[in-house]
N, C-alpha and C positions, 0 to 999 in steps of 0.2 A: 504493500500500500504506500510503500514511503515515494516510489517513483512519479505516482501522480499528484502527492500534497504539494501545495505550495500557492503562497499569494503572489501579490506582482511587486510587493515593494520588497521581497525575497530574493527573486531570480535578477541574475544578471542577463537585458537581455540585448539581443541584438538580433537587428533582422536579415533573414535571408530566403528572398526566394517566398517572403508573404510570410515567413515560421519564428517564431521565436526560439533562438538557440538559448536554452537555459540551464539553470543547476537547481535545481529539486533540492531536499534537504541531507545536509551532509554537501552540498555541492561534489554531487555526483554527475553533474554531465549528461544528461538525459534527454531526448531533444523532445520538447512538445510543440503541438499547435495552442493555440489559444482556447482551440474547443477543446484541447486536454485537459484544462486547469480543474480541479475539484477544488471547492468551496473550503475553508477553514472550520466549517460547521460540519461536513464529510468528514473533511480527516480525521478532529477530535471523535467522532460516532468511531471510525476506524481502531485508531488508537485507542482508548476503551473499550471495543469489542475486542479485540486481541489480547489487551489486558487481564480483561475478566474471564476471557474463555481460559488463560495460560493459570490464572489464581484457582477457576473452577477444579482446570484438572489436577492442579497441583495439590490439593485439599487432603486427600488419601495418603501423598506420600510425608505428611508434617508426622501425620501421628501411627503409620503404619508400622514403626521398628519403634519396639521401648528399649532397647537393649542400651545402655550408660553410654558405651564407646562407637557402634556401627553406624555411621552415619553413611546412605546412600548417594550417588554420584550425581543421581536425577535430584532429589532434594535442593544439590547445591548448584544445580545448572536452573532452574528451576527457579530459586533467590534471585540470583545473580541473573536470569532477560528479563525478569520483574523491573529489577533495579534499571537495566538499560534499558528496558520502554520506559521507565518514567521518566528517567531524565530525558532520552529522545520527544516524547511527549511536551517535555518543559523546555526543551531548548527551539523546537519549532512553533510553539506559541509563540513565545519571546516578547511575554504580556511584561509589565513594568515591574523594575524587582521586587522581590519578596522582602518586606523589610517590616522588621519586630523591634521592640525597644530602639531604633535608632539603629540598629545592626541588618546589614544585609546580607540574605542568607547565600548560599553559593546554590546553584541548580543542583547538583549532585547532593547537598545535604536535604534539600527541600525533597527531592526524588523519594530519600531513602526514609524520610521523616513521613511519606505517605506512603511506602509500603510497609512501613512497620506497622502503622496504626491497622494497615488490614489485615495484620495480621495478629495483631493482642488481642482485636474483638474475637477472631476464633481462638483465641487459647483460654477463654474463658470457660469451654465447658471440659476442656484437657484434666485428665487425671494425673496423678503422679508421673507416671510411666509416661503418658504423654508429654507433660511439661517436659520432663529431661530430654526426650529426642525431638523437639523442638528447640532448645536450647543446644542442642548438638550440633543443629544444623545449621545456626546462625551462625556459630564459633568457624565451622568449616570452611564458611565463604572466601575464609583467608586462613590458609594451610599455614604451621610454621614454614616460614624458610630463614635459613641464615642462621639456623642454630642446628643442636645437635640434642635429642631427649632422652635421659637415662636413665630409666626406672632405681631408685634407693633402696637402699631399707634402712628402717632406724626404729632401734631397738627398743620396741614397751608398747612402740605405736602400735593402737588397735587394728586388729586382721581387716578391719571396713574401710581401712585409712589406707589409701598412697600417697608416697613420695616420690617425686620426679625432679632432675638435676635436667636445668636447662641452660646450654653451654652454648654462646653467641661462635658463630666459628671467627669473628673477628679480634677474640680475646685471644688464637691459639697457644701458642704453651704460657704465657700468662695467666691461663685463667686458675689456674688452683691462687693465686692471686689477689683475683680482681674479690669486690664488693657482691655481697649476698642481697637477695632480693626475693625477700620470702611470700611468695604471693597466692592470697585467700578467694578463690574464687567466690562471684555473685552467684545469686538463683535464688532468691529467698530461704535459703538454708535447707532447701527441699531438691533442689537440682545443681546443677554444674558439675563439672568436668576437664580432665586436663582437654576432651575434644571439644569443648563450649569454650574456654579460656585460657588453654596455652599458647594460642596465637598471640593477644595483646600482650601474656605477659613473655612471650620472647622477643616480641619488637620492645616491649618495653626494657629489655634484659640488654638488646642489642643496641639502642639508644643510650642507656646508661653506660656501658662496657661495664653491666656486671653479668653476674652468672644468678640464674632463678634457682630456687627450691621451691617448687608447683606441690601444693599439698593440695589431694582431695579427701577432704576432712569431711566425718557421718554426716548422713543426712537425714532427715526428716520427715518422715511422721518414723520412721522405723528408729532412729535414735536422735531424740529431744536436746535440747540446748539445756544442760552445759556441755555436750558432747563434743560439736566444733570448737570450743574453747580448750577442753584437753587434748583434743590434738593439734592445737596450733601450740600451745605451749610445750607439749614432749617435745614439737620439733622445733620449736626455739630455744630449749634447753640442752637439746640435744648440737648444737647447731655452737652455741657458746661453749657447754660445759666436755662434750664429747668429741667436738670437730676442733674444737679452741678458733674457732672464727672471734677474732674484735666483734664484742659488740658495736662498738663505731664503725664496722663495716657492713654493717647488717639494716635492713632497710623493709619493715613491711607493709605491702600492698595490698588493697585489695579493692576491689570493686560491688556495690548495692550492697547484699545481705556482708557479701565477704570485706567490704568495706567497714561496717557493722562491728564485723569479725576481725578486723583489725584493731578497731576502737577497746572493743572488749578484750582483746588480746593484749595489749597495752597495760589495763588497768590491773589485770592480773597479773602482770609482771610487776606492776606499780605493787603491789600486794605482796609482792614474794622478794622480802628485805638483800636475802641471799643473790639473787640472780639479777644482770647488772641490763640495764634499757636499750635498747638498741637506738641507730644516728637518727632516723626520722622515720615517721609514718607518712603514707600515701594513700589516700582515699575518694574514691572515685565513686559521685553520689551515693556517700553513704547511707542504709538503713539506719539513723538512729534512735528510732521511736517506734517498736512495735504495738503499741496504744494506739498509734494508727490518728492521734489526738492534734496534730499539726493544720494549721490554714490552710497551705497545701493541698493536703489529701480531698479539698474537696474544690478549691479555688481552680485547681491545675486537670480536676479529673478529663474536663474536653481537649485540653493541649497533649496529656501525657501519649506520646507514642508507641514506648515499649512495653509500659503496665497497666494495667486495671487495680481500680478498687477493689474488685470482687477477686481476685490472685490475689491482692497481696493482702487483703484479709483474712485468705482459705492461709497463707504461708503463713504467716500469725499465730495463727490456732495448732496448725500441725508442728511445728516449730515447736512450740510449750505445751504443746496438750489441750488449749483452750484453758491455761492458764492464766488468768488476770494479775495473777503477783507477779508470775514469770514473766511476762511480758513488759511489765515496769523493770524487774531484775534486770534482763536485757537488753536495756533501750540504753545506751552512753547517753541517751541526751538527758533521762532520768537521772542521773546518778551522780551525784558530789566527785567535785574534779576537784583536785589539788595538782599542785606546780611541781612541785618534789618531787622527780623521778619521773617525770613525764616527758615523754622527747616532744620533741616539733614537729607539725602536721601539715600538711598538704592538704587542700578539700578541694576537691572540682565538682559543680550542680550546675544543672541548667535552671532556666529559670522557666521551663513550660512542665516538667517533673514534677509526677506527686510529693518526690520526697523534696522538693526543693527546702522546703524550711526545716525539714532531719538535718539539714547541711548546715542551712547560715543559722536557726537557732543554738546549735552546738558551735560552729564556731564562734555565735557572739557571748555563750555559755565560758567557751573555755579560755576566751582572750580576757575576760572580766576576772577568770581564777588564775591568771597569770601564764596560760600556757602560749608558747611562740607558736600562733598560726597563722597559715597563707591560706588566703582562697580566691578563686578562681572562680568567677562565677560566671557562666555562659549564658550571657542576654541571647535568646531566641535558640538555645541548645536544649536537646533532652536528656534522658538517662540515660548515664554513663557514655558517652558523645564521645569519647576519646576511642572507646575499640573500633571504630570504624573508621581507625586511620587509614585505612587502603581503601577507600570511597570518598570521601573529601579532605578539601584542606583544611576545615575548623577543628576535625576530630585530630589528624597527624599534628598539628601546632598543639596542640593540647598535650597531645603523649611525649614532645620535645620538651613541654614546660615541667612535666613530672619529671624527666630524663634528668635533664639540667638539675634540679634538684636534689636528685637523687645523686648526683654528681658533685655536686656542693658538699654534701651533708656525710659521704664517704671517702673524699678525697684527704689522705691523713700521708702522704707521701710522696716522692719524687718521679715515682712510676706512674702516679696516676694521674698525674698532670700531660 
């Protein structure tokens, strides 16, 4: 359909012979007559017929494999002409930019910012088993590359726990070396995966020149929170007390729930007098209020792209049991912050995100109680906007600005400069 779209202040034209020699979209070269032209009102019908018939079929294969790790081929090809009709779509309007708070958004973000949301409304009725191969599939769209992934072990962690050593190949024989970057996957504590999340966190591994330790810590409704907190701490004690990694070369990350889970991770080392903080935290729209009780959650619920209310209410409940106490337990943003022992944080939220105020109410919580925080706050960005650095340029400047940081806050020597 793309060879007959096109207006007239589009083509370049010139005549020959009574015809117009033109260029279609993409300036492809196409030659039409004037009775070729279809309407702008055609092509969009076009473009949205194609669209929806490619969503329709694809419907079966989101939640067709529950399996944690098998993400299918179709799946990911599948995302990915989703993504390139929209933006095709959006660059052949060429209506006036997209512009939010003062920020204009780039076509490729706006693109990806409307296929997600068709696709949160169907994970609404997704089960467990659903949720995670859907989140598998997302992770996929962007394979590692540029590193090397090596399954761990570390010793006490629970048989439901892995560990994975992700090695940038640009660190080579320096990396037993370089700075650790201990990263907590998102999913509302119900899903994720080294195949949902070791993509961002080995660009982000690759960006920093450190090396990752990708934990996939219990998950939820089958083991309740405090579960993910004992295994991020074995393997942050294991990581100080057993590897003897500097704690000042130690840096943890994580993204929504696993964002959450770094927060929480933190306080329990704040708690554990013995065992010494690591250089900074990295948090990337964190969950910090499982109460669900922020502005937010109800101000943002029509902008949010990647969540719903109703997910991240069902992740709430399974998480704790439908516990009301537990849920204040594990909210960082609930919970008395002291200075003492607390490193410095990073916070990235968009500002269309349910959880947008889990972010800035925590961080205007913890800069009151003295703790050094930086936040990022993305006017016209959604959740967690930084893993889809391999699709626009707002999300990759974002994952440079964690990089940098993390760069900063582990640089303790001559090499690492």
């Amino acid at each position: 359909p793309w060879r007959s779209c096109g207006t007239r202040h589009e083509l370049s034209q010139r005549k020959d012979n009574g015809e117009v020699v033109g260029v279609g979209v993409g300036h492809l070269g196409f030659r039409h007559s004037r009775s070729d032209f279809v309407s702008p009102t055609v092509c969009m019908v076009l473009f949205f017929f194609f669209f929806w018939l490619l969503l329709f079929v694809s419907v079966p294969f989101w939640v067709r494999d529950s399996s944690r790790h098998h993400v299918t081929r179709t799946q990911v090809l599948v995302f990915k002409a989703m993504f390139r009709l929209k933006v095709l779509q959006l660059q052949y309007l060429r209506d006036h930019p997209s512009e939010r708070e003062g920020k204009v958004l780039s076509v490729e973000a706006r693109a990806m910012e409307e296929v997600l949301k068709l696709m949160s409304g169907r994970n609404d009725g997704l089960d467990v088993a659903g949720l995670r191969a859907t989140l598998d599939v997302l992770g996929n769209v962007h394979p590692i590359n540029e590193a090397r992934v090596v399954p761990t072990r570390v010793p006490g962690l629970h048989s439901k726990a892995n560990a994975y050593w992700i090695y940038p190949d640009i660190l080579g024989q320096h990396v037993a070396q370089a700075p650790v970057i201990l990263f907590l996957h998102g999913g509302g504590y119900v899903s994720g995966s080294l195949a949902s999340h070791g993509p961002v966190a080995a660009m982000l591994s690759v960006r920093s020149y450190a090396r990752a330790l990708f934990l996939e810590y219990r998950l939820a409704p089958e083991d309740l929170l405090p579960a993910a907190i004992e295994d991020a701490m074995k393997v942050y004690t294991w990581l100080v007390q057993d590897e003897k990694i500097d704690p000042k070369r130690i840096v943890i990350a994580g993204d929504s729930a696993g964002g959450g889970l770094t927060l929480l991770t933190a306080l329990a080392i704040q708690a554990t007098n013995n065992l010494p903080v690591p250089a900074a935290l990295v948090a990337f729209s964190p969950w910090t209020d499982l109460t669900l009780s922020s502005a937010s959650h109800h101000k943002n619920v029509a902008k949010d792209t990647m969540i719903t209310g109703h997910n991240l209410a069902r992740a709430a409940d399974w998480a704790t049991g439908a516990s009301q106490e537990d849920q204040r337990t594990y909210s960082p943003l609930l919970v008395n912050l002291k200075p003492e022992r607390f490193p410095p944080i990073l916070l990235f939220v968009g500002s269309t995100e349910l959880l947008e105020d889990d972010t800035l109410l925590f961080a205007e919580k913890a800069k009151a109680a003295g703790i050094d925080v930086t936040l990022e706050h993305g006017h016209g960005m959604g959740h967690v906007w930084p893993v889809w650095f391999n699709f626009y340029e707002e999300a990759a400047q974002a994952l440079n600005v964690a990089a940098l940081y993390i760069g900063k806050h582990t640089r303790i020597n001559e090499l690492d400069q």
